[in-house]
N, CA, C and O atoms as a MOPAC input file, in Angstrom:
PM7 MOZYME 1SCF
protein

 N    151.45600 1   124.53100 1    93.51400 1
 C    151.37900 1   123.85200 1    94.77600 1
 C    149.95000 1   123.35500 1    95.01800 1
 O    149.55400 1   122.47800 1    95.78600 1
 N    149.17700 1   124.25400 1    94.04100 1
 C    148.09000 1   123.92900 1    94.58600 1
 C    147.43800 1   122.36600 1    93.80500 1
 O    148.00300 1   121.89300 1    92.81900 1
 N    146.21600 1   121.72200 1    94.42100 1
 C    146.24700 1   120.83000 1    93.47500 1
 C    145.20000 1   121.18900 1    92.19700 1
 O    144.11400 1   121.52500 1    92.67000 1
 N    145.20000 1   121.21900 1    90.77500 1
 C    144.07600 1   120.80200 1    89.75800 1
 C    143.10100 1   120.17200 1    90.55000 1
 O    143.16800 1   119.38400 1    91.49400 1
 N    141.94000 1   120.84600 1    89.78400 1
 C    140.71400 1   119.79000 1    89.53100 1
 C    141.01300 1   118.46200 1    88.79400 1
 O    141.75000 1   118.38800 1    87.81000 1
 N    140.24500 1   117.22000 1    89.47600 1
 C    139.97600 1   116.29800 1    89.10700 1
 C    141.37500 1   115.44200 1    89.23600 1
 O    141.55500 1   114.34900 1    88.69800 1
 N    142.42900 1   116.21300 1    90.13300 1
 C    143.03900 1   115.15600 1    90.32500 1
 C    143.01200 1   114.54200 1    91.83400 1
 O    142.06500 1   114.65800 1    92.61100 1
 N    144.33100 1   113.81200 1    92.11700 1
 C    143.65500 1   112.65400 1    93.11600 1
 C    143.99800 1   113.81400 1    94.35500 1
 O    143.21400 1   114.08200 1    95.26500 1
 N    144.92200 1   114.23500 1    94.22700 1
 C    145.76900 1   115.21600 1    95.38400 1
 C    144.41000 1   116.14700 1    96.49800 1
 O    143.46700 1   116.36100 1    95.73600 1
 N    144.22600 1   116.44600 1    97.26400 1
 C    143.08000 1   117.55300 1    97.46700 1
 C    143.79000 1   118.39300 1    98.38800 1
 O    143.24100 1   118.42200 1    99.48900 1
 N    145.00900 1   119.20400 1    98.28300 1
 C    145.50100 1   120.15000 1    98.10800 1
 C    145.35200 1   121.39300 1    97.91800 1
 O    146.13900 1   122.07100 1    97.25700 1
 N    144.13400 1   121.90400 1    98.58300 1
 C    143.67400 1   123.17000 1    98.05400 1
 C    144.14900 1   123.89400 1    99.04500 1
 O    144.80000 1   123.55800 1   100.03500 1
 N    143.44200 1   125.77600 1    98.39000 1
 C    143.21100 1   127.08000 1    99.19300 1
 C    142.92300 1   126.36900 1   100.79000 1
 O    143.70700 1   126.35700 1   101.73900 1
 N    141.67200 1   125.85500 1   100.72400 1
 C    141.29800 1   126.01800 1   102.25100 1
 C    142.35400 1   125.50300 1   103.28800 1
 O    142.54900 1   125.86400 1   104.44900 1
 N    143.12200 1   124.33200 1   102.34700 1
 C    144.19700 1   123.45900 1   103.02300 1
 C    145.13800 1   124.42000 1   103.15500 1
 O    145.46700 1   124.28600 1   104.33400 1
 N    145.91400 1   125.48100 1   102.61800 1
 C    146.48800 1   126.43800 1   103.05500 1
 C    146.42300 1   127.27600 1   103.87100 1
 O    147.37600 1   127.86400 1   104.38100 1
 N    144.76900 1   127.49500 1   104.19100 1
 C    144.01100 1   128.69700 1   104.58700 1
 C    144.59100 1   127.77800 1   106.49700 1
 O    145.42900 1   128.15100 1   107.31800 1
 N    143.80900 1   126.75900 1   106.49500 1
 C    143.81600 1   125.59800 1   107.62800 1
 C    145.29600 1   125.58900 1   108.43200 1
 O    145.46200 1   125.20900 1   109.59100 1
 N    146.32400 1   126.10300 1   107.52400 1
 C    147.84000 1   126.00000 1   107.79900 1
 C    148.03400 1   127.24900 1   108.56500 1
 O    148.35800 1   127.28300 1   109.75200 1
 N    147.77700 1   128.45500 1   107.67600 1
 C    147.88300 1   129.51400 1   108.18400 1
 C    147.32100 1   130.29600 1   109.38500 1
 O    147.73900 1   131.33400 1   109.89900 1
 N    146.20200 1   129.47800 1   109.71700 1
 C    145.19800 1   129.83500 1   110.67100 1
 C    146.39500 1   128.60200 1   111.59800 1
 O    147.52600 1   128.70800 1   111.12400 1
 N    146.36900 1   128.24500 1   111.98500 1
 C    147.21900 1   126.95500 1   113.08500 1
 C    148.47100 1   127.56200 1   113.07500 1
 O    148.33100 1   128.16400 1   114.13900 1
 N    149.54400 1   127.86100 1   112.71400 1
 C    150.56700 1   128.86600 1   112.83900 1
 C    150.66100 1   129.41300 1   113.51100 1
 O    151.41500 1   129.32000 1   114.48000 1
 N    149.45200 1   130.70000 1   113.07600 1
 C    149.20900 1   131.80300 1   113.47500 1
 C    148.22800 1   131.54200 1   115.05200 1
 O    147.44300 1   132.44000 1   115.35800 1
 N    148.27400 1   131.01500 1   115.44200 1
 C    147.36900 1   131.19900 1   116.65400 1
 C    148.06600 1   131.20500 1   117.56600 1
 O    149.02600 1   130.43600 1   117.61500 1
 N    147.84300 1   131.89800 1   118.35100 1
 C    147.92900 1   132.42300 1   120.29300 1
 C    147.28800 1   132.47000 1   121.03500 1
 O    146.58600 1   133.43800 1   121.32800 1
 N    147.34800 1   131.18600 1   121.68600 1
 C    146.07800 1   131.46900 1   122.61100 1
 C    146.54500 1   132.37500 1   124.10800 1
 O    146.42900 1   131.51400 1   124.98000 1
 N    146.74600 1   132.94400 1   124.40800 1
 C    147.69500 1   133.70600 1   124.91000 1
 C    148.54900 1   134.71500 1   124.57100 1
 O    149.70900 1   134.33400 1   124.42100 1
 N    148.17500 1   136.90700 1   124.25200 1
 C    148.74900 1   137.31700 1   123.90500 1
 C    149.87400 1   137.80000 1   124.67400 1
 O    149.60100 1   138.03500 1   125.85100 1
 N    151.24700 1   138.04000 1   124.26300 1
 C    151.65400 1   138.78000 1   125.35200 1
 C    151.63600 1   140.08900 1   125.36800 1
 O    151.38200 1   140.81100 1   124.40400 1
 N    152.00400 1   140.55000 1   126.86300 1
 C    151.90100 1   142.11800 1   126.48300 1
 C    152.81500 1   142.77100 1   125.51300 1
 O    153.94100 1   142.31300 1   125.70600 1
 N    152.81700 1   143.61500 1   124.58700 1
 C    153.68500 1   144.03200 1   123.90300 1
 C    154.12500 1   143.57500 1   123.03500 1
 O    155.24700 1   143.92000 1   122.66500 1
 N    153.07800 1   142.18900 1   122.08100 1
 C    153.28400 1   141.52300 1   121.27500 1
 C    152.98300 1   142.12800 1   120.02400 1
 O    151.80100 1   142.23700 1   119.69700 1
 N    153.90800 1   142.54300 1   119.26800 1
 C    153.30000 1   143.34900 1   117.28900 1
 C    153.02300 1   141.97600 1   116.60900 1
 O    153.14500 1   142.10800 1   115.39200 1
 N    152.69400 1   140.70700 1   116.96400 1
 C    152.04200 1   139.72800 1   116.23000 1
 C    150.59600 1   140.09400 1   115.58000 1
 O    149.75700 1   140.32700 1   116.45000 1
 N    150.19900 1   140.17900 1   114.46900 1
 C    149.11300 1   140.52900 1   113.69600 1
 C    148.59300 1   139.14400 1   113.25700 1
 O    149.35000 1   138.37700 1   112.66300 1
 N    147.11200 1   138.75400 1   113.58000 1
 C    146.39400 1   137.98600 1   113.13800 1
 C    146.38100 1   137.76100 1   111.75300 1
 O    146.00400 1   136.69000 1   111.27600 1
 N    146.92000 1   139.07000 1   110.82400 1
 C    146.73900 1   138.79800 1   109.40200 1
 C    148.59500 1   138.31900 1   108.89600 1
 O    148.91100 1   137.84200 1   107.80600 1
 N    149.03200 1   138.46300 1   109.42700 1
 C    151.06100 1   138.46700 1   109.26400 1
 C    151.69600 1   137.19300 1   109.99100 1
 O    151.49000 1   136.88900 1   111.16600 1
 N    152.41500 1   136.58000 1   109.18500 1
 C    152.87500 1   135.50400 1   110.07000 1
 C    154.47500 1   136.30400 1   110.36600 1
 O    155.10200 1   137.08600 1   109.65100 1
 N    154.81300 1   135.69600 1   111.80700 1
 C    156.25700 1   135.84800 1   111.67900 1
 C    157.11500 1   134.92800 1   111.45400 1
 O    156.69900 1   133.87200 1   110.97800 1
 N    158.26300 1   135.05800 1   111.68300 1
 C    159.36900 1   134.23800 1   110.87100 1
 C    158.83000 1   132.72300 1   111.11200 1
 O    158.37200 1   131.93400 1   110.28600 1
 N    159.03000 1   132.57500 1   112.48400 1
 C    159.49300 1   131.19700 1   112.31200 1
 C    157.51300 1   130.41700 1   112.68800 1
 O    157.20600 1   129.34700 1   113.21400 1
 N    156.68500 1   131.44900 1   112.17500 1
 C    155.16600 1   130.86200 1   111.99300 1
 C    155.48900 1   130.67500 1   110.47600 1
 O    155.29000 1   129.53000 1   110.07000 1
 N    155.92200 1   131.52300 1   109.61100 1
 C    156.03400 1   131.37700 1   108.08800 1
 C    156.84900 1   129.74400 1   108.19400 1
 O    156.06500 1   128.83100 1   107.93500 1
 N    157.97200 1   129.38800 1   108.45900 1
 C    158.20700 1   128.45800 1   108.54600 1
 C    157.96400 1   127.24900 1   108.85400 1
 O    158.38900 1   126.24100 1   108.28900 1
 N    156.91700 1   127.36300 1   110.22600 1
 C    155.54700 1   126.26900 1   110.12900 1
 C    155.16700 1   126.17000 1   109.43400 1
 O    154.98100 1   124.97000 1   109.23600 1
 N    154.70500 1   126.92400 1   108.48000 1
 C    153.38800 1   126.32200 1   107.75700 1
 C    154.33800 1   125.89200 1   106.89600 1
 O    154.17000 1   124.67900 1   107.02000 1
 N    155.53500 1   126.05600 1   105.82900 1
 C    156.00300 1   125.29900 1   105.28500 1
 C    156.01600 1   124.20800 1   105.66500 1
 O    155.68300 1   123.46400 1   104.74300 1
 N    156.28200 1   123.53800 1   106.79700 1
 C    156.74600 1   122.35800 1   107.35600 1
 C    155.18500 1   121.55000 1   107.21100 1
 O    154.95200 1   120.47700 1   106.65400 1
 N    154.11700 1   122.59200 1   108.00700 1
 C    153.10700 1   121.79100 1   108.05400 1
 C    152.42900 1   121.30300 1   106.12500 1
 O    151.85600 1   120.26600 1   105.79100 1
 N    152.81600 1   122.54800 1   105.22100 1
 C    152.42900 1   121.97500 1   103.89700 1
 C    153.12300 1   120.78200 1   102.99500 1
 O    152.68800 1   119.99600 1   102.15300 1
 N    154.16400 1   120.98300 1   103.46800 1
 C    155.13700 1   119.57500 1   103.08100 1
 C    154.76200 1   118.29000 1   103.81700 1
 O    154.99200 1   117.19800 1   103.29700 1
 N    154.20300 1   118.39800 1   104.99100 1
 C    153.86000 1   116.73200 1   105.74300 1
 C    152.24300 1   116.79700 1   104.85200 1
 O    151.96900 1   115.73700 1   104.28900 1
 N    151.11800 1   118.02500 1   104.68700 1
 C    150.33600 1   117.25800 1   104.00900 1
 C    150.72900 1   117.30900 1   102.44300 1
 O    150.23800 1   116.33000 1   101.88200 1
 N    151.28000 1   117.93400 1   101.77200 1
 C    151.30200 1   117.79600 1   100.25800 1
 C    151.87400 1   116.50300 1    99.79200 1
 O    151.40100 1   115.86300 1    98.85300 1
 N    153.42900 1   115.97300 1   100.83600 1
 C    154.01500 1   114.44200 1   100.23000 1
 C    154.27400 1   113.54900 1   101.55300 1
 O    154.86000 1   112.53200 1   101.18200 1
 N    154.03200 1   113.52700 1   103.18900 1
 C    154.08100 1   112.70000 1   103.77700 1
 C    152.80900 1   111.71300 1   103.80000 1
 O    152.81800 1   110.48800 1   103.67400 1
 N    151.30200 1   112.89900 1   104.06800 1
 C    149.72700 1   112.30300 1   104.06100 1
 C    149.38700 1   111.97000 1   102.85600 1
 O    148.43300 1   111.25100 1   102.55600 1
 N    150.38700 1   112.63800 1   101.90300 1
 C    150.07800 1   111.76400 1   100.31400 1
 C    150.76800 1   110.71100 1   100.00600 1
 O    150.52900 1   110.11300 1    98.95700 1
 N    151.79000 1   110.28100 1   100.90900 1
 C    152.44000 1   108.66300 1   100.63300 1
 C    153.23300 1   108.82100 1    99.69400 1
 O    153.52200 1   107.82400 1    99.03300 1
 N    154.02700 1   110.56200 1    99.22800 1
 C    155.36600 1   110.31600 1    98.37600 1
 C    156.89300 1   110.05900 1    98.87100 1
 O    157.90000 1   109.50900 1    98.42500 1
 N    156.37800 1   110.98500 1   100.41200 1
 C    157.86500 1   110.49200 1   101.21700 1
 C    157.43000 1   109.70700 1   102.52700 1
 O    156.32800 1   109.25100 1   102.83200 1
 N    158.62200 1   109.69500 1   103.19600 1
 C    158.75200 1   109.54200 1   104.57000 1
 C    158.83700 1   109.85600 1   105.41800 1
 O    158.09000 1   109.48300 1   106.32300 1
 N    160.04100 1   110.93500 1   105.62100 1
 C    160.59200 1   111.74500 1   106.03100 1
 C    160.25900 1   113.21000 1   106.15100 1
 O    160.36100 1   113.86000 1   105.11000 1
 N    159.81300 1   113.94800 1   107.43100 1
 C    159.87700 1   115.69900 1   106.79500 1
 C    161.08000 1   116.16800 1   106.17500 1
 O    160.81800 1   116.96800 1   105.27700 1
 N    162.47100 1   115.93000 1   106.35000 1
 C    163.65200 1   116.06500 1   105.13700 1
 C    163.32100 1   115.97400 1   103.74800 1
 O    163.55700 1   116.88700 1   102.95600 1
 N    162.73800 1   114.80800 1   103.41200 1
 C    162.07500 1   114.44900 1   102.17700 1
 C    161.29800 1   115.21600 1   101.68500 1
 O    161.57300 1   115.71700 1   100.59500 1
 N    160.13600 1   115.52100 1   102.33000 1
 C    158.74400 1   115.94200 1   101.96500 1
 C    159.65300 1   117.96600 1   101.99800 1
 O    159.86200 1   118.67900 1   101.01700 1
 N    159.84000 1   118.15700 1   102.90500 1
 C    160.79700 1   120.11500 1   102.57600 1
 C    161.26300 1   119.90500 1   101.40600 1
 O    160.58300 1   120.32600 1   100.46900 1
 N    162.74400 1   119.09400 1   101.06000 1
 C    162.99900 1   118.86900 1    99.71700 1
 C    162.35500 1   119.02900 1    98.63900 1
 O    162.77400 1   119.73600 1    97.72200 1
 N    160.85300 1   118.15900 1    98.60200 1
 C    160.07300 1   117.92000 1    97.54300 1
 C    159.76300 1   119.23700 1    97.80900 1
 O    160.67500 1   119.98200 1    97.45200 1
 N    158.83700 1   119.79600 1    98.29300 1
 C    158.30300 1   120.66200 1    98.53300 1
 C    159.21000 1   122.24800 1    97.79200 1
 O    158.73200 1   122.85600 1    96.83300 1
 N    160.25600 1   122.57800 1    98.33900 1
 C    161.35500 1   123.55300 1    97.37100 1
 C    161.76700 1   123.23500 1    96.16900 1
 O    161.80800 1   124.15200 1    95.34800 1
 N    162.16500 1   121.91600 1    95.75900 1
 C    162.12100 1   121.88600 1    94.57100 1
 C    160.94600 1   121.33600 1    93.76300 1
 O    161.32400 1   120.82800 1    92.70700 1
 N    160.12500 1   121.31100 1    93.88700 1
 C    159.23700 1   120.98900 1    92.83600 1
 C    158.45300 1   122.13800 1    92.86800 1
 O    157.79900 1   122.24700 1    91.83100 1
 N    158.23400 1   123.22100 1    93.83400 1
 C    157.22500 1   124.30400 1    94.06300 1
 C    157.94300 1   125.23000 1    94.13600 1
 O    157.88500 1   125.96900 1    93.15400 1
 N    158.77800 1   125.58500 1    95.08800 1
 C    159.58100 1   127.05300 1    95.47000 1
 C    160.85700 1   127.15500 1    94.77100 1
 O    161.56500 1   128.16200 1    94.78200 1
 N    161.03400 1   126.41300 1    94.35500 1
 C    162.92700 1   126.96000 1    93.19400 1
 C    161.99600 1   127.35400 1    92.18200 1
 O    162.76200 1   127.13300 1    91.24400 1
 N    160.95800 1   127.76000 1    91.62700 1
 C    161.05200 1   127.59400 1    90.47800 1
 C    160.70900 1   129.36700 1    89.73400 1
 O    160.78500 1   129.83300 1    88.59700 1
 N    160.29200 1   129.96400 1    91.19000 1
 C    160.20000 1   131.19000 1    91.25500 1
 C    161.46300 1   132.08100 1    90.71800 1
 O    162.51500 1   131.44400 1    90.69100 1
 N    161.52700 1   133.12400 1    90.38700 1
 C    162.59500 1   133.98400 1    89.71400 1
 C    163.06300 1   134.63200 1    90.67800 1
 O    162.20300 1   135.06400 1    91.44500 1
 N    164.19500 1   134.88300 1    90.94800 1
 C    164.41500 1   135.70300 1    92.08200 1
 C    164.76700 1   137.30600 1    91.96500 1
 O    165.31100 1   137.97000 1    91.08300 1
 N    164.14000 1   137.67100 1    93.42300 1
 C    164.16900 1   138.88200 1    93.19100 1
 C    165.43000 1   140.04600 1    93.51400 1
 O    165.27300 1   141.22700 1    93.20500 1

């Protein structure tokens, strides 16, 4: 997922790091919230998918669509894992 050196993509760690930090934020805790600054929950894990698919193939000009860009995104990166 991530991108190589020297190619055109700039796809990196920090660009992940940038995802996960925006997710994860509250500006506002509530009382009695087990949300952990270091843990995403469900549907923050699912942001950042969404948000890595609009930059990996919408801001890179492969799709159009966030339909498109999730698609690309599972199959070219996440199917390819073994399951457990």
């Amino acid at each position: 997922m991530i991108d190589k050196r020297g190619m055109q993509g700039k796809f990196n760690i920090s660009t992940v790091d940038r995802h996960f930090i925006s997710a994860n934020f509250s500006d506002a805790p509530t009382a009695g919230s087990t949300n952990n600054n270091k843990f995403l929950l469900r549907f923050e894990f699912f942001e950042v998918l969404v948000r890595i698919a609009r930059t990996k193939f919408i801001e890179g000009g492969s799709n159009v669509s966030y339909e498109d860009a999730l698609e690309s995104l599972f199959n070219e990166h996440l199917l390819h894992f073994p399951k457990i």
